[in-house]
N, C-alpha and C positions, 0 to 999 in steps of 0.2 A: 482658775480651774485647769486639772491637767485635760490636755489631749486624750480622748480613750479611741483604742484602735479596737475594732474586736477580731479575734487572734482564733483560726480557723482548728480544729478538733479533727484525728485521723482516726477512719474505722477500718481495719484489715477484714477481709474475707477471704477464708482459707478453706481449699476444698483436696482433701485426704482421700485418695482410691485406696478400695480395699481389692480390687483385681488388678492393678498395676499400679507401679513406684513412684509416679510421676503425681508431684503435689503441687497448685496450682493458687498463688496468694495474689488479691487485689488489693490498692491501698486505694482509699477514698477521703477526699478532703472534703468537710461540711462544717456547718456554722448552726446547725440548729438539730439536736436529736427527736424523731419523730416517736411519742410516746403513744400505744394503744392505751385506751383508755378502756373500750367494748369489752367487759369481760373481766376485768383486773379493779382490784380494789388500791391497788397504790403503787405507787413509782417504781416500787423494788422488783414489783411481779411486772412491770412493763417493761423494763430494763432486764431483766431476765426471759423477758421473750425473743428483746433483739438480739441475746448472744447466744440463745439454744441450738442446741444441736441439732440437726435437720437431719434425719438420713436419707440418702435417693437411692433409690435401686426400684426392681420391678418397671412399670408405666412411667417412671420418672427417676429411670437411670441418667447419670451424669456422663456426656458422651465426651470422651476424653480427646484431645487435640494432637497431642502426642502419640494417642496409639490408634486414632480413629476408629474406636470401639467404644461401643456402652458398656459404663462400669457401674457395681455400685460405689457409695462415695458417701464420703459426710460434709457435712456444712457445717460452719460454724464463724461467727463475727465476732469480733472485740474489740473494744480499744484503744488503738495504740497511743494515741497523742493525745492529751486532754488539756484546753484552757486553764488558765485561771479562773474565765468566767465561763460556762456553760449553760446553753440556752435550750430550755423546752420548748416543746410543741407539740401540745394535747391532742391529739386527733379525737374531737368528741362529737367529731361525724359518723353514722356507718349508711351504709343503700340498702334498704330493704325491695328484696327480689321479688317480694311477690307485687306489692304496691306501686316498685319502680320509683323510689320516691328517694330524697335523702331524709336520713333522721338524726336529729342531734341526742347521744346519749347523755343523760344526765343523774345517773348512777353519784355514789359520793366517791371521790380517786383524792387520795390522801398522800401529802408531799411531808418527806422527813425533816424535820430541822436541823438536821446536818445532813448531809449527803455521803458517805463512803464508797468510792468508785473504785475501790483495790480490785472487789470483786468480778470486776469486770473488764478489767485490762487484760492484754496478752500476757503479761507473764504469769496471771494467774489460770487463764483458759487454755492456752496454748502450749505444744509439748517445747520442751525446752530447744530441741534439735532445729525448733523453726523460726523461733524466736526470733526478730529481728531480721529475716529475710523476706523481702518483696520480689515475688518473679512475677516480671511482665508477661500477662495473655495476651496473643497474637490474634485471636480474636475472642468472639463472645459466645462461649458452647456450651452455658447454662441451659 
């Protein structure tokens, strides 16, 4: 039998000011994609939560590093580097606030039999000028 290594998967987060020029990309190496289950009927609508667009501005403007100002700003994850093999992990936990408790959801979350992850790579989410550029944050001003 051959040797199997398992071969680690990259997720960019890239975050676009609309008050100032400066765009600000993290790369992230992981081994296991964390899939919502709470609320989503199947894999496509949980993988499309993790790449949604986020907008910050108002109470949860994104304080920019470069101009030491609150901007607003978008969010957005994709990604970059995918396995051969790719690993789930259901989150079929959630904490219920009033109870204090944990609770397992057990809703039905339905898995495709084939998978197409076009949809969800940078070249498809991302504008092309950015494509392939990682700039190091000097620190963390989420």
């Amino acid at each position: 039998m051959k040797d199997f290594e398992l071969e680690p998967a990259h997720i960019c987060e890239e975050i676009q000011r609309y008050d100032c020029p400066h765009v600000s990309r993290t790369l992230e190496e992981f081994y296991t994609v964390r899939c919502q289950v709470a609320d989503m009927r199947n894999l496509h609508q949980s993988l499309d939560e993790v790449t949604v667009k986020d907008t910050l501005e108002g109470d949860n403007c994104y304080t920019c590093s470069q101009c030491s100002a609150k901007v607003r700003a978008e969010k957005r994850a994709c990604f970059k580097k995918l396995p051969r093999i790719l690993c789930f992990n259901t989150m079929r936990y959630t904490f219920n606030m009033v109870t204090m408790l944990k609770e397992k959801v057990n809703t039905h979350f339905s898995f495709p039999m084939r998978l197409d992850m076009s949809g969800y790579v940078e070249k498809h989410l991302m504008p092309a000028q950015y494509q392939g550029i990682v700039l190091p944050t000097l620190s963390d001003d989420r």
